[in-house]
C-alpha positions as CSV (number, residue, x, y, z in Angstrom):
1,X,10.4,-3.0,24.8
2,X,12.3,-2.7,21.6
3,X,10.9,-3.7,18.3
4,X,12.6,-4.7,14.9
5,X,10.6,-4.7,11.5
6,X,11.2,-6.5,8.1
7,X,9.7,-6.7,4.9
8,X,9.7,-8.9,2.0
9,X,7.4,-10.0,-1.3
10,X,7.0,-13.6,-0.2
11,X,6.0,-15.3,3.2
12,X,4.7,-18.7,4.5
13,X,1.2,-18.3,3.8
14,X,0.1,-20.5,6.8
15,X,2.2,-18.9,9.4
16,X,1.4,-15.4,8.0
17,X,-2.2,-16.1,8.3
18,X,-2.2,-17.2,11.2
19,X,0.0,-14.7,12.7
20,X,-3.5,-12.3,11.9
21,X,-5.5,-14.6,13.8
22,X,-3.6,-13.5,17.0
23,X,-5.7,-10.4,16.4
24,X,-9.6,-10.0,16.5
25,X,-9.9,-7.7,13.8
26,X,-7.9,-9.3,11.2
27,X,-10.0,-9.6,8.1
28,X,-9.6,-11.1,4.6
29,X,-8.2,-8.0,3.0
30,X,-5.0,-8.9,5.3
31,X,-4.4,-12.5,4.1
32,X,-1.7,-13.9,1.3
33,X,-4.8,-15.4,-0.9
34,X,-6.0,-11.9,-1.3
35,X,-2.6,-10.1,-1.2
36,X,-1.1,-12.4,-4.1
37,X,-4.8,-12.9,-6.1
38,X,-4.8,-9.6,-8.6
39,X,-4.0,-9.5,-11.7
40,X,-1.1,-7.4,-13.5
41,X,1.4,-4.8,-12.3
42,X,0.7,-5.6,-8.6
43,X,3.5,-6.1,-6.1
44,X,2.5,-7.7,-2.2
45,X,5.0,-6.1,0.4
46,X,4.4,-8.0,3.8
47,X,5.8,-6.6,7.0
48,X,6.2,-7.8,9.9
49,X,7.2,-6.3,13.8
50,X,9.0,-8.2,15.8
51,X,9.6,-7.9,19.9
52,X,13.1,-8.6,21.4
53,X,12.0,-12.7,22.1
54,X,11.2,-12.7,17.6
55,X,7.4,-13.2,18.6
56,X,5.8,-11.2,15.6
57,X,3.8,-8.8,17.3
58,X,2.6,-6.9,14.2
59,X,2.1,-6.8,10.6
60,X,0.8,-5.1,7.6
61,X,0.0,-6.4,4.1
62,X,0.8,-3.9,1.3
63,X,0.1,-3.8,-2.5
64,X,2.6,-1.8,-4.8
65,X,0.3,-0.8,-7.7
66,X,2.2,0.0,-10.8
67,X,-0.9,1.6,-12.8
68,X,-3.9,0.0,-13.7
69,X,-6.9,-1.8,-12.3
70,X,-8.9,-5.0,-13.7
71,X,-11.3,-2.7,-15.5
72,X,-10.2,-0.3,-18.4
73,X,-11.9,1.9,-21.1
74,X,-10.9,3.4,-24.5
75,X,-10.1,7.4,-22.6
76,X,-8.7,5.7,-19.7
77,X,-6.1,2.9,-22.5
78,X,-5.5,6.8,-24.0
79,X,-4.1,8.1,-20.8
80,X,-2.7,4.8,-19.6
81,X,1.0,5.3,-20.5
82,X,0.7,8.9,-18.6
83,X,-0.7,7.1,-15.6
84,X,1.5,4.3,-14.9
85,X,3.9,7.1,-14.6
86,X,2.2,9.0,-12.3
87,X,0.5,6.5,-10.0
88,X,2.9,3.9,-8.6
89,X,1.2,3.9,-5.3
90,X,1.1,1.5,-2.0
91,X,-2.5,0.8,-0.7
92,X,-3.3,-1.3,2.5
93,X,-6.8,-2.4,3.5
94,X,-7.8,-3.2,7.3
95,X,-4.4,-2.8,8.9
96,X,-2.0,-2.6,10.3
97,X,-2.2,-5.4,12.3
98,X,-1.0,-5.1,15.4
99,X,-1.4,-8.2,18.1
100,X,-1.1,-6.5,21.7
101,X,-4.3,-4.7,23.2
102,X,-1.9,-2.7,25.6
103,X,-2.4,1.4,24.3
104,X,1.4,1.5,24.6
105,X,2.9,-1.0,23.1
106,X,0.2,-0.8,20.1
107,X,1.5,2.7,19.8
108,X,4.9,1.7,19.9
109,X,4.7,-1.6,17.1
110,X,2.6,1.4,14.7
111,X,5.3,3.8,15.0
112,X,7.7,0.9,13.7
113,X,5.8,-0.4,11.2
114,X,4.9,3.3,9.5
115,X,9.3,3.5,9.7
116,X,9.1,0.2,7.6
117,X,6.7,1.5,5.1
118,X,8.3,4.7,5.0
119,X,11.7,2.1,4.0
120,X,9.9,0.4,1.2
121,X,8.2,3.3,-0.2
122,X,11.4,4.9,-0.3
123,X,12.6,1.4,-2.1
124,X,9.8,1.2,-4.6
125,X,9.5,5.0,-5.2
126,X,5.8,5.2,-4.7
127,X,3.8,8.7,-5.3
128,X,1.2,8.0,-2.3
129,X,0.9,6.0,-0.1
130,X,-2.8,4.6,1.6
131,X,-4.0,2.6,4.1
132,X,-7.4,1.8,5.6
133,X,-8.1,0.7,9.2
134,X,-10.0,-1.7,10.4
135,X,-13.6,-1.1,11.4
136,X,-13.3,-3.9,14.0
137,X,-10.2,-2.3,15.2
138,X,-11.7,-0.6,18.2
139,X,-8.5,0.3,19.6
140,X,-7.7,3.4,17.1
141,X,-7.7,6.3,19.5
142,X,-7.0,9.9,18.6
143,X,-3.6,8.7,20.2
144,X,-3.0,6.0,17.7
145,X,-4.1,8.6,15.1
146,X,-2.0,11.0,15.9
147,X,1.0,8.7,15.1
148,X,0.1,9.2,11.9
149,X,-0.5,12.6,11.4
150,X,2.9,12.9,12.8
151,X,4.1,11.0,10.2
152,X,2.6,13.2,7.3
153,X,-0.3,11.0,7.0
154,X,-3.7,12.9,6.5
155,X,-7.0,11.6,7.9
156,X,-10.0,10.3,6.2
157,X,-13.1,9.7,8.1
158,X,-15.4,6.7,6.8
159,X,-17.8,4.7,7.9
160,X,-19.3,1.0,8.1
161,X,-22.7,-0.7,9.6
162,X,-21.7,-3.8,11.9
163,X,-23.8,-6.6,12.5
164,X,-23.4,-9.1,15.4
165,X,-24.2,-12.4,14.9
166,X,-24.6,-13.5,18.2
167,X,-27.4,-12.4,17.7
168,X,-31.1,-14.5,17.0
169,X,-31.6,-14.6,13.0
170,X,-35.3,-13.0,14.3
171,X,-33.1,-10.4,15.9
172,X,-31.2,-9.3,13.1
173,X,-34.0,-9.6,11.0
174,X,-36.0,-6.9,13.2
175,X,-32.9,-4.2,13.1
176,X,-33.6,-4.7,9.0
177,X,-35.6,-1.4,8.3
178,X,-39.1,-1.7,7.1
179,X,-38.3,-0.8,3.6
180,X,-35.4,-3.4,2.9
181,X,-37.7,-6.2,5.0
182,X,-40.0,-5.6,2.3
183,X,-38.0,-5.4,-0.6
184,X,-36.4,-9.0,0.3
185,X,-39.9,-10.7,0.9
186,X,-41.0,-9.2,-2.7
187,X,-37.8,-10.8,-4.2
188,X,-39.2,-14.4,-2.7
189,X,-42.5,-13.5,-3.8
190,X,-40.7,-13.2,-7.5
191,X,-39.3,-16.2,-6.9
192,X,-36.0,-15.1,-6.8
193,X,-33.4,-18.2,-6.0
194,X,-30.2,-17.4,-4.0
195,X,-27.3,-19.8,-3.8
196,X,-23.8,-20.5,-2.8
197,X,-21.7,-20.6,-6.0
198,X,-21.0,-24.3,-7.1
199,X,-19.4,-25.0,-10.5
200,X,-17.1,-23.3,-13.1
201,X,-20.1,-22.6,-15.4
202,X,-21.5,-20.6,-12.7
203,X,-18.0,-18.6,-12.2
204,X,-18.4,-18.2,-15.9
205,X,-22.0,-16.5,-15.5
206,X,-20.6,-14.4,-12.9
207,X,-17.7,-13.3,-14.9
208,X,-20.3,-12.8,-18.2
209,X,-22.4,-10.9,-15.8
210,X,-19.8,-8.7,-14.1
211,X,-18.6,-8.5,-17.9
212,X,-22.3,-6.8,-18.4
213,X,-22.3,-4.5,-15.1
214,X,-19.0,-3.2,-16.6
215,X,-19.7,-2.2,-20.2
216,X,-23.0,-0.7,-18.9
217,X,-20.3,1.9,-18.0
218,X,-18.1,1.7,-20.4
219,X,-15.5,-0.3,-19.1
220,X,-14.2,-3.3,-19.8
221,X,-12.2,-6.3,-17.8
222,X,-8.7,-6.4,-19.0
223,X,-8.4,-9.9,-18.8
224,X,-11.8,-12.0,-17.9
225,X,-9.8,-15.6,-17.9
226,X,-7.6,-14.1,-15.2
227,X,-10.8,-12.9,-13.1
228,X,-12.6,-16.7,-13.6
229,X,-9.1,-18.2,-12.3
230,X,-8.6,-16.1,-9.2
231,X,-12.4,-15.6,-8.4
232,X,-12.4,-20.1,-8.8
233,X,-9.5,-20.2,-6.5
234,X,-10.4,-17.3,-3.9
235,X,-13.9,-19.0,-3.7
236,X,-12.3,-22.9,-3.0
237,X,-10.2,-21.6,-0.6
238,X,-13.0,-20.2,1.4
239,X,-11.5,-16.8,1.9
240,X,-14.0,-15.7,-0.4
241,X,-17.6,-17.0,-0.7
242,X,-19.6,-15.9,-4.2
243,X,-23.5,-16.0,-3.9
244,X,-25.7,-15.4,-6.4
245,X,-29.3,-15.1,-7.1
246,X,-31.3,-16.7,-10.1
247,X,-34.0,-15.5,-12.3
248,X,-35.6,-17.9,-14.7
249,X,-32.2,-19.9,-14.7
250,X,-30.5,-16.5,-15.3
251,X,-28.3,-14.2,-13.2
252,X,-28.9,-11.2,-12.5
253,X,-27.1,-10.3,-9.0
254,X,-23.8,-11.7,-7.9
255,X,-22.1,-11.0,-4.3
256,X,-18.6,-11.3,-3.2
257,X,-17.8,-11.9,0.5
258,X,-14.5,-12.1,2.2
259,X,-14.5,-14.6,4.6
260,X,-12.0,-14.6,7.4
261,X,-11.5,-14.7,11.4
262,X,-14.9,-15.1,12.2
263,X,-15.7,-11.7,10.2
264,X,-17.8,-11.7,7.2
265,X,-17.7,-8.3,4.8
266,X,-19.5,-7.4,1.3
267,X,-16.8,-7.3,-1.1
268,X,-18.7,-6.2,-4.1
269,X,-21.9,-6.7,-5.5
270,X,-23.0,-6.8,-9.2
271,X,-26.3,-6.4,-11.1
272,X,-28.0,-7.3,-14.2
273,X,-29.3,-3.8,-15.8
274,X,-31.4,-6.1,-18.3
275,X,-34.2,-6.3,-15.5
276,X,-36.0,-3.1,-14.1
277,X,-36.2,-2.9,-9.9
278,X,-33.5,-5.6,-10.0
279,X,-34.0,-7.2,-6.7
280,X,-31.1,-9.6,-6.8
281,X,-29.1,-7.9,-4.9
282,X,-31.2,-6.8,-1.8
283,X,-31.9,-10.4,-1.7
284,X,-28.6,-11.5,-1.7
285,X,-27.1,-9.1,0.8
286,X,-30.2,-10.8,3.5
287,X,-29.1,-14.0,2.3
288,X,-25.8,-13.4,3.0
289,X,-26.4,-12.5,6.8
290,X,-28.0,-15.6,7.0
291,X,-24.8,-17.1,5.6
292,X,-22.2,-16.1,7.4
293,X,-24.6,-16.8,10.6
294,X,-25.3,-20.5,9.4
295,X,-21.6,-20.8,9.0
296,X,-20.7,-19.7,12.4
297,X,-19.2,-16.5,11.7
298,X,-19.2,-13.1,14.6
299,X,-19.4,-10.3,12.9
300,X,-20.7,-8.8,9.1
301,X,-19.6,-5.9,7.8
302,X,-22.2,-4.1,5.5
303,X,-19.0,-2.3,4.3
304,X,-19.1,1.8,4.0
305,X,-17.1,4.3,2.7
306,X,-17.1,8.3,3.1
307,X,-19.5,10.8,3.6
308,X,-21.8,9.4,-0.1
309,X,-25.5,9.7,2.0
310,X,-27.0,7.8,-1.2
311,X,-24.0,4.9,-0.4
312,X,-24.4,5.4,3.7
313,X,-28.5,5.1,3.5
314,X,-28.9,1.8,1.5
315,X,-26.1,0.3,3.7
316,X,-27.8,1.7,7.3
317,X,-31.3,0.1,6.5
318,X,-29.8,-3.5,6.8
319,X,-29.4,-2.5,10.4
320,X,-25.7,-2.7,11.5
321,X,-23.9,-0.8,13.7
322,X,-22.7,2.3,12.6
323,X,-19.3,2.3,13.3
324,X,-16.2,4.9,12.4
325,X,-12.6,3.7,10.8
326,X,-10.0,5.7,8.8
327,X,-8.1,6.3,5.8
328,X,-4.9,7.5,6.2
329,X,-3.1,9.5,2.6
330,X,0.5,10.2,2.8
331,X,1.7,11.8,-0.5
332,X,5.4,11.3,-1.6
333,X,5.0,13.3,-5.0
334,X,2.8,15.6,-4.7
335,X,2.8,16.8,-8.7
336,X,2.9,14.0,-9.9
337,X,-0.3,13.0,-7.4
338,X,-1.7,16.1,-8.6
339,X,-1.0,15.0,-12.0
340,X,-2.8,11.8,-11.3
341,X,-5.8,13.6,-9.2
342,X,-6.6,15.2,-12.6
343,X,-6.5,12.1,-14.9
344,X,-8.6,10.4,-12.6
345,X,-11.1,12.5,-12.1
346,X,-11.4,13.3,-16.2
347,X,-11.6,9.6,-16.1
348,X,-14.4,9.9,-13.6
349,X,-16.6,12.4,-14.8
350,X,-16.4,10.8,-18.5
351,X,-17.9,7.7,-17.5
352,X,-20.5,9.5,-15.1
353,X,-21.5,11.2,-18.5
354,X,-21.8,8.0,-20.2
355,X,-23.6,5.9,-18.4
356,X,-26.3,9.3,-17.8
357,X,-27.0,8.3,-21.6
């Protein structure tokens, strides 16, 4: 079958999202609310795959990032006009998307849609491009993968824990290892309190706190009014839930979920470093399971990343399934990427020094 493929920075939000729900892997990470909802020097790309009848039969939600990121520090402001130079890149998170379950035709809408990024890279002049698959996407063969090697791609290997919700609350409660079981029932025994988020003050504690989490490493949010505004209208929407967990009427751990087709994963979760052994945010990652369970979702993603052990071991005990997905790196630039590779990582091993102190 022959496919055509388009891009452009604007869709109908409804019909794109829906479009993602034609697939079972789809996640937040793929819709317009979180496509649109960053802050500065961020450009959505959405692209879509369509088959000879105009039945979109794939897409893919990019964001052009021009240079920097919500949080900043004195080095990195010093190296800041070098880097938005040197780091125009396109980044994609749990696609592409593509609707068919047939190994051919899947292969055949990917091969389009990497000829359309390849088109609006070209367009924007990007220095890398990057994209991350889906770890629900259990149709991403070495077939599949090869497409993009093909392409100039280069593979990644990563990790997340998957938990089924189908599954009895007692059942997922007994996959928990021994040692996080009892780290949640000595949060209730310190009578931690976990909530849903409610209220604007409380979007203003969580922005105050993530405000703290930050400068604990010496960086600070470029614009906190910006973060309270999306966080408030990400959270109302639904396609992202903020818990939190309580002290003594204070905060001390905040968690981000993204909330969409019946999956659940941890976005990003923040401590208070005022209180030793914080357990706020073991507390909160149970709570959350019992959440998205309550509220009817499939599937939580503990979220994962590369080969970290430390990162891997805290997010194996809470008992998901380990389960493989991909980065994919295609570099356009390569000295200016190499440029970039070394301002990072100065940037990297700077605040690594300061927060040792």
């Amino acid at each position: 079958m022959k496919y055509s493929s388009r891009h452009s920075t604007d869709v109908d939000s409804v019909r794109w999202n829906n479009d993602l729900l034609k697939s079972t892997y789809s996640t937040s990470y793929q819709t317009t609310e979180y496509l649109t909802s960053d802050l500065e020097n961020i450009t959505p790309i959405f692209i879509h795959v369509t088959n000879a009848n105009d039945e979109v039969v794939g897409q893919v939600g990019i964001r052009i990032i021009d240079s920097t990121v919500m949080y900043a520090s004195p080095l990195f402001k010093r190296f800041s006009k070098i880097i938005s130079n040197i780091a125009k890149r396109m980044i994609w998170v749990h696609g592409p998307i593509i609707h068919s379950k047939n190994i051919e035709e899947r292969k055949n809408i990917l091969t389009e849609i990497l000829k359309e990024v390849n088109r609006v890279a070209e367009k924007y002049d990007v220095v890398y491009i990057e994209g991350q698959t889906s770890p629900c996407d259990f149709f991403v063969d070495e077939d599949y993968q090869k497409i993009f090697s093909d392409d100039g791609y280069t593979k990644f290997d990563s990790r997340s824990f998957l938990a089924d919700l189908n599954l009895t609350s007692d059942e997922l409660w007994a996959n928990v290892s021994k040692k996080a079981r009892g780290d949640v029932n000595r949060a209730k025994r310190r009578e931690i309190q976990t909530k849903v988020l409610e209220t604007t003050e409380e979007i203003n504690d969580f922005v105050n706190l993530n405000e703290e989490w930050a400068k604990a490493k010496d960086l600070t949010i470029t614009n906190p009014e910006k973060q309270k505004e999306i966080f408030w209208k990400n959270h109302k929407s639904g396609i992202e839930k903020i818990l939190l967990a309580y002290k003594e009427s204070k905060l001390i751990a905040g968690l981000v979920l993204g909330c969409f087709n019946k999956i659940v994963h941890t976005n990003f979760v923040i401590s208070s470093y005022d209180i030793e052994t914080n357990l706020g945010g073991t507390l909160l990652t149970w709570y959350a399971v019992e959440w998205a369970k309550t509220n009817n979702f499939e599937i939580y993603d503990f979220s994962g990343g590369g080969v970290a052990e430390s990162l891997l071991s805290y997010k194996r005990k809470w008992g998901g399934k380990e389960t493989r997905y991909y980065i994919f790196r295609k570099i356009r630039k390569h000295s200016s990427y190499k440029l970039y590779s070394s301002v990072f990582n100065i940037i990297q091993k700077y605040h690594f020094l300061r927060t040792k102190k």
